[in-house]
PDB file as gemmi writes it, atoms N, CA and C in Angstrom:
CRYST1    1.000    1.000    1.000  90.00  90.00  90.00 P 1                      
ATOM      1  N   UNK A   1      54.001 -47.874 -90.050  1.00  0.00           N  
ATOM      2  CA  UNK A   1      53.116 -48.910 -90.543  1.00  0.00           C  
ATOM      3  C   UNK A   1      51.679 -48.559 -90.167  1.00  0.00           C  
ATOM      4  N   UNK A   2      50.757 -48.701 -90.783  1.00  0.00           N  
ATOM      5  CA  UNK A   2      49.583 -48.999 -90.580  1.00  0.00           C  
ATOM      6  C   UNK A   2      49.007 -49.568 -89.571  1.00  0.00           C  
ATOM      7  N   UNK A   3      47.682 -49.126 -88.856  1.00  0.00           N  
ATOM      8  CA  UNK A   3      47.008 -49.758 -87.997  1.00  0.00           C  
ATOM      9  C   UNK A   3      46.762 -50.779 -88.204  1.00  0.00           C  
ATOM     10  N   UNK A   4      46.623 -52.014 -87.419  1.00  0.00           N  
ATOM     11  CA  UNK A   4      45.837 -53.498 -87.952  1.00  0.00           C  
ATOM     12  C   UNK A   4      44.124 -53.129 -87.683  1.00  0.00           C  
ATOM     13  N   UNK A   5      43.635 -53.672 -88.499  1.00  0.00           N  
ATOM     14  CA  UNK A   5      41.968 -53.703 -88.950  1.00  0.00           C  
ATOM     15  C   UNK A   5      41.569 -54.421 -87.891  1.00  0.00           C  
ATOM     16  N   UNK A   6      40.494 -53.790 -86.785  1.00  0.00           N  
ATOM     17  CA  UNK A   6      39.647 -54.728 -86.245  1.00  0.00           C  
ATOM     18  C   UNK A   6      38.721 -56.309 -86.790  1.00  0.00           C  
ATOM     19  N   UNK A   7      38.641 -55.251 -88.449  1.00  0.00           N  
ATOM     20  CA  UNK A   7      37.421 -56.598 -88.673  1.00  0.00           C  
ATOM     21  C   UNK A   7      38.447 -56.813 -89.983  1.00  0.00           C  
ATOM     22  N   UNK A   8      37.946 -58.046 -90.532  1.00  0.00           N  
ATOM     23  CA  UNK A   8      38.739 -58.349 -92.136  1.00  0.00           C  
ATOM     24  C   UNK A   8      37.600 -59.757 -92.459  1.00  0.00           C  
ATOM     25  N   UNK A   9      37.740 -59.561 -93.925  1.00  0.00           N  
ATOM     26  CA  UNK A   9      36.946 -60.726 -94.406  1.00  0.00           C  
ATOM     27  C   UNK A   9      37.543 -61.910 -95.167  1.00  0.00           C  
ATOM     28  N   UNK A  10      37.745 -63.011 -95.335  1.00  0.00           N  
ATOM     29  CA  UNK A  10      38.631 -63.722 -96.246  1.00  0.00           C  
ATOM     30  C   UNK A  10      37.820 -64.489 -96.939  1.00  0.00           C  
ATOM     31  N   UNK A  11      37.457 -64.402 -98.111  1.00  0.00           N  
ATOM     32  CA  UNK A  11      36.791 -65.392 -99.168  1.00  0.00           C  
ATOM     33  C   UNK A  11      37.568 -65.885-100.072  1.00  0.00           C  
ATOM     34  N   UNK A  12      37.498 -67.593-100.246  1.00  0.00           N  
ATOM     35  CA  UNK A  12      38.547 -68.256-101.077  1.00  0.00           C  
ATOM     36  C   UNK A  12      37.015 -69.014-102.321  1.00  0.00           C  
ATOM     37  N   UNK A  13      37.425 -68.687-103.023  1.00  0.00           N  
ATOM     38  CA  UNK A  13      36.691 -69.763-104.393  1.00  0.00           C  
ATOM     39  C   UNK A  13      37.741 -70.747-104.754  1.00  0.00           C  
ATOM     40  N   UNK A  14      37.083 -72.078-103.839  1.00  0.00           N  
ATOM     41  CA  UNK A  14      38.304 -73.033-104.881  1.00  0.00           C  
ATOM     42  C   UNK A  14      38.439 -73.150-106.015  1.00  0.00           C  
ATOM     43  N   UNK A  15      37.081 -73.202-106.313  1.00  0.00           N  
ATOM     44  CA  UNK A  15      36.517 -73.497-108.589  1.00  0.00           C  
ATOM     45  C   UNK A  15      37.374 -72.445-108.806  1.00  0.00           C  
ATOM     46  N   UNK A  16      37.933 -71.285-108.905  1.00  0.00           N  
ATOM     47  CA  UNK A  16      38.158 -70.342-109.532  1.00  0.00           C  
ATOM     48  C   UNK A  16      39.941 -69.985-109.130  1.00  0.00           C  
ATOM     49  N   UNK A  17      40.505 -70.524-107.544  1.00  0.00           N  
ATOM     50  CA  UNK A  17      41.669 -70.415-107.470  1.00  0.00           C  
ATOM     51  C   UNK A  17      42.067 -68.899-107.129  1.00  0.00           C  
ATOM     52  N   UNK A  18      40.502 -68.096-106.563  1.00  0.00           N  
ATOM     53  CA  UNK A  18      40.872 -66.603-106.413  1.00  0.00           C  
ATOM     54  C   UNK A  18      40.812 -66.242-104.412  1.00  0.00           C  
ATOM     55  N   UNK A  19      41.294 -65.418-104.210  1.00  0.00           N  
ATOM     56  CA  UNK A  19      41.279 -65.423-102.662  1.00  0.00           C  
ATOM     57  C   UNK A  19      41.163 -63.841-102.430  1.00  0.00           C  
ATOM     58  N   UNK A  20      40.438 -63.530-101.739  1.00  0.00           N  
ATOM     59  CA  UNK A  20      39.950 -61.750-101.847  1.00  0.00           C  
ATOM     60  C   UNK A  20      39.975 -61.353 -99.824  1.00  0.00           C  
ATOM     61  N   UNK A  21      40.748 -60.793 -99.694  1.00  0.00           N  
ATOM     62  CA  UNK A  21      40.986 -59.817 -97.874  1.00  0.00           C  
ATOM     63  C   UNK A  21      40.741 -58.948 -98.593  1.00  0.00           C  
ATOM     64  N   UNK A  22      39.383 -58.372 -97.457  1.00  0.00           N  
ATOM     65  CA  UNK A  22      39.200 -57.045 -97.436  1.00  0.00           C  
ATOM     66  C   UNK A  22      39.183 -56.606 -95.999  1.00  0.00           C  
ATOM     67  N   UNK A  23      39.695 -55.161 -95.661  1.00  0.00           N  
ATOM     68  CA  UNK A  23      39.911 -54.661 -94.195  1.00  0.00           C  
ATOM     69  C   UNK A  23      39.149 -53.757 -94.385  1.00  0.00           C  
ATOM     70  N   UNK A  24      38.526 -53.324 -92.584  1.00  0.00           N  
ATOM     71  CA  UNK A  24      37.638 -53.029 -92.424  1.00  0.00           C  
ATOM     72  C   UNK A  24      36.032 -52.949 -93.161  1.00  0.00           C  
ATOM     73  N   UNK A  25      35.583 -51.624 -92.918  1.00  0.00           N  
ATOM     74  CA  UNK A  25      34.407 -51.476 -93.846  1.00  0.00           C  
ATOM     75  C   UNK A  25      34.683 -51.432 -95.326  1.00  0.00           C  
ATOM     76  N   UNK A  26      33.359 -51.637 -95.955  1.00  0.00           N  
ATOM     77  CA  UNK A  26      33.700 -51.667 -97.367  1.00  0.00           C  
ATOM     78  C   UNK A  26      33.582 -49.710 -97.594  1.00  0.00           C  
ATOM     79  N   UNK A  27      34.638 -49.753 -98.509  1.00  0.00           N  
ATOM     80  CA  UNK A  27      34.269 -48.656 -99.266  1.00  0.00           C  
ATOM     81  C   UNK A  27      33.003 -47.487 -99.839  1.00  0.00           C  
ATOM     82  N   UNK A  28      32.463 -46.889 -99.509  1.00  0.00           N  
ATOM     83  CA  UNK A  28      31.008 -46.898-100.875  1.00  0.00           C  
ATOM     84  C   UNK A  28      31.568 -46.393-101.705  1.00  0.00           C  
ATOM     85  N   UNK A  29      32.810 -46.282-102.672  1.00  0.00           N  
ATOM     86  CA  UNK A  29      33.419 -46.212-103.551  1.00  0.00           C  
ATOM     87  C   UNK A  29      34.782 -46.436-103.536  1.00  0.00           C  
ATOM     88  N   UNK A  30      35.147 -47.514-104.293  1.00  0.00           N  
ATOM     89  CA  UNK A  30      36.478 -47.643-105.026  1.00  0.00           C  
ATOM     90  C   UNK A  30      36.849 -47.845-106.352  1.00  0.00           C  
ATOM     91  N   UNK A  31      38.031 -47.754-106.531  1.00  0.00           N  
ATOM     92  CA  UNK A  31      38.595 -48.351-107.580  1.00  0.00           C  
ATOM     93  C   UNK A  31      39.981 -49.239-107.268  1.00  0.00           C  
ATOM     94  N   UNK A  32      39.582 -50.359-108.061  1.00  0.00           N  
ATOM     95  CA  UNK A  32      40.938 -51.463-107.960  1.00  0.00           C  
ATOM     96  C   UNK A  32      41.546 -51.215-109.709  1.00  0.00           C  
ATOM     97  N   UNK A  33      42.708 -51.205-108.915  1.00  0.00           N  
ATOM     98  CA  UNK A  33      44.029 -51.690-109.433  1.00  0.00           C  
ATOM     99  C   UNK A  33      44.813 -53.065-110.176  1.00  0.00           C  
ATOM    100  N   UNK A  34      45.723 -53.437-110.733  1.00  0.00           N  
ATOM    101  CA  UNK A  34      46.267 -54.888-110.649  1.00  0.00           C  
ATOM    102  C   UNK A  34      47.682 -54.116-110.618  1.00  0.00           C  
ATOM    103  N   UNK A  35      48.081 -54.322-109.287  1.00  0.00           N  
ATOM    104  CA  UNK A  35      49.529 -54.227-108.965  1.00  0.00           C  
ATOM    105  C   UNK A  35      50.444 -54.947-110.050  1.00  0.00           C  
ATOM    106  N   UNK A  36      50.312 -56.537-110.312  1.00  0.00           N  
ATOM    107  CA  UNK A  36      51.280 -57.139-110.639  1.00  0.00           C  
ATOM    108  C   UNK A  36      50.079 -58.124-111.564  1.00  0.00           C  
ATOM    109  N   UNK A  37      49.875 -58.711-112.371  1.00  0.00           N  
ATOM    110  CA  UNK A  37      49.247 -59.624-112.868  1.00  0.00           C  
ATOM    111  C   UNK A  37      48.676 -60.657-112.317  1.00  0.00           C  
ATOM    112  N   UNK A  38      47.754 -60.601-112.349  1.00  0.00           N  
ATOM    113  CA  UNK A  38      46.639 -61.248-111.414  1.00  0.00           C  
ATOM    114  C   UNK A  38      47.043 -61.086-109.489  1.00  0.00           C  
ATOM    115  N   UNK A  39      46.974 -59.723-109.104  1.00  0.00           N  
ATOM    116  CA  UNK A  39      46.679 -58.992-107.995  1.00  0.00           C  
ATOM    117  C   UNK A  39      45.646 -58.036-107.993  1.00  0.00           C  
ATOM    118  N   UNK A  40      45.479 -57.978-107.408  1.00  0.00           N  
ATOM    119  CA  UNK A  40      44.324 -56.604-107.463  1.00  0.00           C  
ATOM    120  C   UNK A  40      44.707 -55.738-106.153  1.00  0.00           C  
ATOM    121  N   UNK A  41      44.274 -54.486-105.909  1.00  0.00           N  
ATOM    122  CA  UNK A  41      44.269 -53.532-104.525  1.00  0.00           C  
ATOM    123  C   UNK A  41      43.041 -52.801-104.981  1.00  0.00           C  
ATOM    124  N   UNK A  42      42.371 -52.817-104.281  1.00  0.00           N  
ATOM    125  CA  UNK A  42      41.051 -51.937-104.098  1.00  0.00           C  
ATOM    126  C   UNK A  42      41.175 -50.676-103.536  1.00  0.00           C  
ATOM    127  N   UNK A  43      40.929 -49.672-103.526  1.00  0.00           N  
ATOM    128  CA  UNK A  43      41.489 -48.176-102.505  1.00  0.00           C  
ATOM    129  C   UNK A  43      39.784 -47.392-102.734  1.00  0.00           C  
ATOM    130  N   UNK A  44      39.644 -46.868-101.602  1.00  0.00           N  
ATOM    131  CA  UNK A  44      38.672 -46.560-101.470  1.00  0.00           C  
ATOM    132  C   UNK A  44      38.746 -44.943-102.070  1.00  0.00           C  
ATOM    133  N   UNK A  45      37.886 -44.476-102.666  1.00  0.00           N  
ATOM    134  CA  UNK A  45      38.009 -43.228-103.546  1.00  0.00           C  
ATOM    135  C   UNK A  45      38.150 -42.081-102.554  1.00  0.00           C  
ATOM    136  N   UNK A  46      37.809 -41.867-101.510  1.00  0.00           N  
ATOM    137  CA  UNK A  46      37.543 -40.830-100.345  1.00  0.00           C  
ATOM    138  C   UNK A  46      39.041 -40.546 -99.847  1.00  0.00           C  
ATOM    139  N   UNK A  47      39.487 -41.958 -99.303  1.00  0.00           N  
ATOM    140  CA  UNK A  47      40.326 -41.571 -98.468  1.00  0.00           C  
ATOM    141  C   UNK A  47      41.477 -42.798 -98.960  1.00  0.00           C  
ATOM    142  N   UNK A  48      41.537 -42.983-100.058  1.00  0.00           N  
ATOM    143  CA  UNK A  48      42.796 -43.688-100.704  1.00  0.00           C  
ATOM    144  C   UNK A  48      43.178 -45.094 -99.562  1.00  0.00           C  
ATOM    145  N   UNK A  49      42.442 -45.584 -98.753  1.00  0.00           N  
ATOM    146  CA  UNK A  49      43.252 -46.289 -97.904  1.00  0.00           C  
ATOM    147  C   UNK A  49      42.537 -47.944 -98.713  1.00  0.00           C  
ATOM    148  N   UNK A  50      43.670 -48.761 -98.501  1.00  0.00           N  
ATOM    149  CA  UNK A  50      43.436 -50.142 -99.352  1.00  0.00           C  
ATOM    150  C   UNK A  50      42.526 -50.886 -98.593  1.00  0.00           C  
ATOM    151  N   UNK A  51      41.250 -51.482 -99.110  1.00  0.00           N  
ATOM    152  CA  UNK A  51      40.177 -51.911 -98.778  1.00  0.00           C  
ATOM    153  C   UNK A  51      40.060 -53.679 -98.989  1.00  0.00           C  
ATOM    154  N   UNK A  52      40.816 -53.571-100.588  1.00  0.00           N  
ATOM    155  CA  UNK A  52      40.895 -55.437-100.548  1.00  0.00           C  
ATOM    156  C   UNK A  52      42.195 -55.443-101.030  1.00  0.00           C  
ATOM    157  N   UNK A  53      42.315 -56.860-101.295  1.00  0.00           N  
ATOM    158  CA  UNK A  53      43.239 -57.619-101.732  1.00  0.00           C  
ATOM    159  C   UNK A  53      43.009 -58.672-102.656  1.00  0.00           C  
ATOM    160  N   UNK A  54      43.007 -58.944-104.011  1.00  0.00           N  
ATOM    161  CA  UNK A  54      42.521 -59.917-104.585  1.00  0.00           C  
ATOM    162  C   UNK A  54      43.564 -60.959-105.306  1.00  0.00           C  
ATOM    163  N   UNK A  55      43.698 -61.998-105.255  1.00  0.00           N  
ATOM    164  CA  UNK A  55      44.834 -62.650-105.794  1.00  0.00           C  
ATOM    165  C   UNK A  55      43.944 -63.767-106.331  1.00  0.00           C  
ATOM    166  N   UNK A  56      44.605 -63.685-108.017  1.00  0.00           N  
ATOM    167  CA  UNK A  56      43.987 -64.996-109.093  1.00  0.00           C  
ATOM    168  C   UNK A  56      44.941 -66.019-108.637  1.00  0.00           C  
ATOM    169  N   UNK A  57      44.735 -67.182-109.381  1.00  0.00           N  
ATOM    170  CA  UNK A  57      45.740 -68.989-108.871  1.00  0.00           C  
ATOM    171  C   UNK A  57      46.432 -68.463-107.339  1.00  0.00           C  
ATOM    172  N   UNK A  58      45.569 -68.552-106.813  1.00  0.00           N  
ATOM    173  CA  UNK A  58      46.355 -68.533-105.243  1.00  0.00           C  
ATOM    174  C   UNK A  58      47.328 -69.765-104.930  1.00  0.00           C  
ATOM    175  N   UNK A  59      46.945 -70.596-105.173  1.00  0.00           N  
ATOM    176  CA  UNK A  59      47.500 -72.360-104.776  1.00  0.00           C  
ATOM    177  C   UNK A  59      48.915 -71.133-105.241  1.00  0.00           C  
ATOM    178  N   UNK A  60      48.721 -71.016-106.294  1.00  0.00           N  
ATOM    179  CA  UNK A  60      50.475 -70.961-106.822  1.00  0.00           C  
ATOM    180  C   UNK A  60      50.925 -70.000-106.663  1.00  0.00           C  
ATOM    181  N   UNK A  61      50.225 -68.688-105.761  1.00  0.00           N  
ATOM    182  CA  UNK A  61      50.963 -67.678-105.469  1.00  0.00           C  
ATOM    183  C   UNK A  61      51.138 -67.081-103.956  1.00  0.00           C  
ATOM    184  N   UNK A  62      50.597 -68.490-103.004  1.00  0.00           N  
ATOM    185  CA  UNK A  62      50.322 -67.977-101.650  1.00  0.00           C  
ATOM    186  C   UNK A  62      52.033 -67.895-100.859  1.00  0.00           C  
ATOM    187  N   UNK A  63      52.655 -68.030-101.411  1.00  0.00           N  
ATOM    188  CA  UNK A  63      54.138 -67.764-101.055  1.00  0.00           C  
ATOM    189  C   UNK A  63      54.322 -66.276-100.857  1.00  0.00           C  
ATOM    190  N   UNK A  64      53.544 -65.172-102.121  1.00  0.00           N  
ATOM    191  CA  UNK A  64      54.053 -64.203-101.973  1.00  0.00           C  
ATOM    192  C   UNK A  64      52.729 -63.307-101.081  1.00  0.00           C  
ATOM    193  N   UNK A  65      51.572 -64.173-101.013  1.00  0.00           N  
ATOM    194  CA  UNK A  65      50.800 -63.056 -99.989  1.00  0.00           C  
ATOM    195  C   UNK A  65      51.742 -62.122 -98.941  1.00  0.00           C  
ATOM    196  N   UNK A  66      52.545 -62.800 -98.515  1.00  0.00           N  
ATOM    197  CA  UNK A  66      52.904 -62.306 -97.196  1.00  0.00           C  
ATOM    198  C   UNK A  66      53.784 -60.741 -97.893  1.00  0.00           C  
ATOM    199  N   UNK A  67      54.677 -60.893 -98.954  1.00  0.00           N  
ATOM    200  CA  UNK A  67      54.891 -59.988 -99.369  1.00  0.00           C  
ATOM    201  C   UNK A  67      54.738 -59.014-100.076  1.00  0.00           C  
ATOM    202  N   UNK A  68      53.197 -59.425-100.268  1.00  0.00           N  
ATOM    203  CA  UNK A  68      52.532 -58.323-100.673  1.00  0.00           C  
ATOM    204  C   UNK A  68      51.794 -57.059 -99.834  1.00  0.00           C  
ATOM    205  N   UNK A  69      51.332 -58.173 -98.683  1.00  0.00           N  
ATOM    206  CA  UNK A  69      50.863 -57.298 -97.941  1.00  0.00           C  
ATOM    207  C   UNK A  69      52.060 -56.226 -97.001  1.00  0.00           C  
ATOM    208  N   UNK A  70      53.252 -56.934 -96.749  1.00  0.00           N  
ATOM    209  CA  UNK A  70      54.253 -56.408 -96.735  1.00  0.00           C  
ATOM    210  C   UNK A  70      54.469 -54.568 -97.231  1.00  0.00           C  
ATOM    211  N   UNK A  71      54.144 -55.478 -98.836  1.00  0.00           N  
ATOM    212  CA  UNK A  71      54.154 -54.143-100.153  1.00  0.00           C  
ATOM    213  C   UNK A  71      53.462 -52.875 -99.409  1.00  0.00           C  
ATOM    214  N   UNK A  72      52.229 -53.283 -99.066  1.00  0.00           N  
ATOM    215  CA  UNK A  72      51.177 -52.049 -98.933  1.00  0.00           C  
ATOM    216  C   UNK A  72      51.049 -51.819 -97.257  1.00  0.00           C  
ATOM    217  N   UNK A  73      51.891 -52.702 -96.508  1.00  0.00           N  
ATOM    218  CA  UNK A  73      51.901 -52.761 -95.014  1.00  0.00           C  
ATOM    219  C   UNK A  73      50.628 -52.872 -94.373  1.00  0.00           C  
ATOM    220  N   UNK A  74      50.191 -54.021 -94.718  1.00  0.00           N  
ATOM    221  CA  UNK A  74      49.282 -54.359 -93.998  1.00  0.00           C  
ATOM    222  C   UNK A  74      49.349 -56.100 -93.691  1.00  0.00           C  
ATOM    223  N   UNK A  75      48.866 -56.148 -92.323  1.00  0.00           N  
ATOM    224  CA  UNK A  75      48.887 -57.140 -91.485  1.00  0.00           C  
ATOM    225  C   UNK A  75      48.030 -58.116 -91.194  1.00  0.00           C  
ATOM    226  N   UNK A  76      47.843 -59.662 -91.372  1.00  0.00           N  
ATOM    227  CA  UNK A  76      46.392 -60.239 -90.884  1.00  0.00           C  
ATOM    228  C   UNK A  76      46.884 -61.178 -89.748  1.00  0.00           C  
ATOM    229  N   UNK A  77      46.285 -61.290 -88.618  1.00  0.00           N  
ATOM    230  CA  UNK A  77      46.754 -62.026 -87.602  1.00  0.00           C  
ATOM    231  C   UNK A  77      46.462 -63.576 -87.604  1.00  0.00           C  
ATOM    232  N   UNK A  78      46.930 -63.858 -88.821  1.00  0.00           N  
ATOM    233  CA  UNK A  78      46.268 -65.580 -89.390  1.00  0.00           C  
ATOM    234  C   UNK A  78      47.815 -66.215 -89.917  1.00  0.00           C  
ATOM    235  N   UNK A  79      47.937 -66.987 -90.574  1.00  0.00           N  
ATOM    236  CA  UNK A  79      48.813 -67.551 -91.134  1.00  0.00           C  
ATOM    237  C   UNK A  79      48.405 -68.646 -91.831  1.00  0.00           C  
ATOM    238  N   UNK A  80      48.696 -68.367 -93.309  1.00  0.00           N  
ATOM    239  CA  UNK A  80      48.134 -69.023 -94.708  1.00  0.00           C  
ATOM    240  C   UNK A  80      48.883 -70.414 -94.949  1.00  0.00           C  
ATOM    241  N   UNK A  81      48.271 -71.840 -95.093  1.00  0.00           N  
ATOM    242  CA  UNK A  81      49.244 -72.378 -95.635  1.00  0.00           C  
ATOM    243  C   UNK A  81      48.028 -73.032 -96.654  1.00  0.00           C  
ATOM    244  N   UNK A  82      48.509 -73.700 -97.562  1.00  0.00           N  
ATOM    245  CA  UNK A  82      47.872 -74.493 -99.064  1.00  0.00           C  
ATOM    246  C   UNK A  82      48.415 -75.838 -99.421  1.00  0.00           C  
TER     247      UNK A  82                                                      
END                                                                             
C-alpha cells in the first residue's frame, strides 16, 4: 500500500454536489481521468502518482468513497458521513 500523505486538501461545493481530495503537492502537470462516471483521478504526468480525487452528486455516492480510495489505495485519516 501506499504511503499516507502528510498534507491533503478537501473541498466540498454544496451548489454543485462535487467533493475534490487532493494529496500532497499539486502536480505542475496532470491529467485526470473518469474512472467510473462522475469520478475523476488526477495523476501527475512525471511520476504517475494520484494527486486528486473528484466525485460529482457526492450526497449520493459517499458510500462508495471509501472504496474507491480503497481502488487506488489510498488513505485519509477522517471519516465521511452526509
Amino acid at each position: 500500500m501506499k504511503e499516507e500523505y502528510n498534507t491533503y486538501d478537501i473541498y466540498y461545493d454544496e451548489e454543485g454536489d462535487f467533493l475534490e481530495i487532493s494529496f500532497g503537492l499539486p502536480a505542475d502537470e496532470g491529467t485526470t481521468e473518469e474512472i467510473e462516471q462522475g469520478i475523476f483521478i488526477t495523476k501527475d504526468v512525471a511520476t504517475n502518482e494520484i494527486k486528486n480525487v473528484g466525485i460529482l452528486d457526492f450526497k449520493k455516492r459517499a458510500i462508495i468513497l471509501k472504496q474507491i480510495l480503497d481502488k487506488i489505495n489510498l488513505k485519509l485519516p477522517i471519516n465521511i458521513s452526509v
